[in-house]
C-alpha positions as CSV (number, residue, x, y, z in Angstrom):
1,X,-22.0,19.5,-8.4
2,X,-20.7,21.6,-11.3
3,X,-23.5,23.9,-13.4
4,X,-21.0,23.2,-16.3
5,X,-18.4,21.4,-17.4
6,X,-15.6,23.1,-19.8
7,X,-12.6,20.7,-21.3
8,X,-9.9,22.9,-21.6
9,X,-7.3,21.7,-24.7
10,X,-4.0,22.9,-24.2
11,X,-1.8,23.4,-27.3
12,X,2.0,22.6,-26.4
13,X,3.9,25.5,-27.0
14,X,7.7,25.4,-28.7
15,X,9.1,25.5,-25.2
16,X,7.0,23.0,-23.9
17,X,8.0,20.4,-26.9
18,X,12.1,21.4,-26.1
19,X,11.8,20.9,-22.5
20,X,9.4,17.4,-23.0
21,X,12.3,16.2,-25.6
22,X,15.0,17.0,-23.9
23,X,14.2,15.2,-20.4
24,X,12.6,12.2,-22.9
25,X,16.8,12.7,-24.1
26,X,18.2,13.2,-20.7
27,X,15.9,9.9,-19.5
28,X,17.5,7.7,-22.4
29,X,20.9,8.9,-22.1
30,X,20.5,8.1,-18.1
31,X,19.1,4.7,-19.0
32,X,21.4,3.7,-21.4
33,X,24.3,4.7,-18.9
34,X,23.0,2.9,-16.3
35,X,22.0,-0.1,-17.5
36,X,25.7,-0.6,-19.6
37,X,27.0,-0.1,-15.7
38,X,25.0,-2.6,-13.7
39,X,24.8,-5.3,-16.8
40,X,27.6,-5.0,-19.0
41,X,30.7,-3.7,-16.8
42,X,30.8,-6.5,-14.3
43,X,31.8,-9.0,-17.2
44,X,34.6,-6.8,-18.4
45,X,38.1,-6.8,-17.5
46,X,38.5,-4.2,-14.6
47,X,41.6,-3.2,-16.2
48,X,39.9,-2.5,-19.6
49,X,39.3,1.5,-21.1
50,X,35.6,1.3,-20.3
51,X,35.9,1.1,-16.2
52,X,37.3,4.5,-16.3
53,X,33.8,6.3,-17.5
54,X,32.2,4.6,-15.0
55,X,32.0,5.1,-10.2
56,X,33.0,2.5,-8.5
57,X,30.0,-0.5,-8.7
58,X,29.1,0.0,-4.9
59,X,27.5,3.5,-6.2
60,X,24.9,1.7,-8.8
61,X,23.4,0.7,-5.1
62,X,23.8,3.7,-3.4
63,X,22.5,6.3,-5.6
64,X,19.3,5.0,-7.0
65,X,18.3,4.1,-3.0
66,X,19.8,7.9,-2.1
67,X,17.2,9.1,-5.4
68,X,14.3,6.6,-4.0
69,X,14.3,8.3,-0.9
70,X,14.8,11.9,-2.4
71,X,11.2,10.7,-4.5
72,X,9.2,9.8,-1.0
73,X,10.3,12.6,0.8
74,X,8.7,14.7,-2.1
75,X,6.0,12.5,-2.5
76,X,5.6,12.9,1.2
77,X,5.8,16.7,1.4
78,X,3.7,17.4,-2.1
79,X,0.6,14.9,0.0
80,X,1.2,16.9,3.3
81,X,0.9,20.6,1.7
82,X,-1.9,19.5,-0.6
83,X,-3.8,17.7,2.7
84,X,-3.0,20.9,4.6
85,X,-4.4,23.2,2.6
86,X,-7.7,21.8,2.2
87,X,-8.4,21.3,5.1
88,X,-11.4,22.5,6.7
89,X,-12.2,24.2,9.8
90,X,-13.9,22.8,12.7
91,X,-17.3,24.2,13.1
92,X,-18.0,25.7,16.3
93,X,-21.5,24.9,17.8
């Protein structure tokens, strides 16, 4: 198969470590925000402070289904290109 094989070690640059940390943040913060909407809010008042920093409780449906099917398009288009590109031609006899 291979005559060789070479393990490549990649050293994470400075950029690399800001750009990891800051989607690691950005994931939290998401989480967090999220999870104080769908759990918490329904059991507060809905004239209390907090409602006001949150959409309107049909969107904590709607978005994550809208960002599911974002993710299989993708998905979908990432497994058509790399399927498209190998393939091989048909050998003519």
């Amino acid at each position: 198969m291979y005559k060789s094989l070479e393990f490549l070690c990649f050293q994470a640059t400075g950029v690399d470590q800001a750009v990891g940390m800051s989607l690691v943040v950005f994931s939290l913060l998401l989480f967090t925000y999220y999870s104080v909407w769908v759990i918490v809010l329904p059991f507060v008042d809905s004239d209390h402070v907090l409602h006001k920093y949150f959409l309107p409780r049909e969107y904590s449906v709607i978005l994550p289904g809208i960002a599911a099917v974002i993710l299989l398009l993708c998905i979908g288009a990432f497994t058509a290109v790399v399927i498209w590109k190998n393939r091989k031609p048909k050998k003519v006899d």
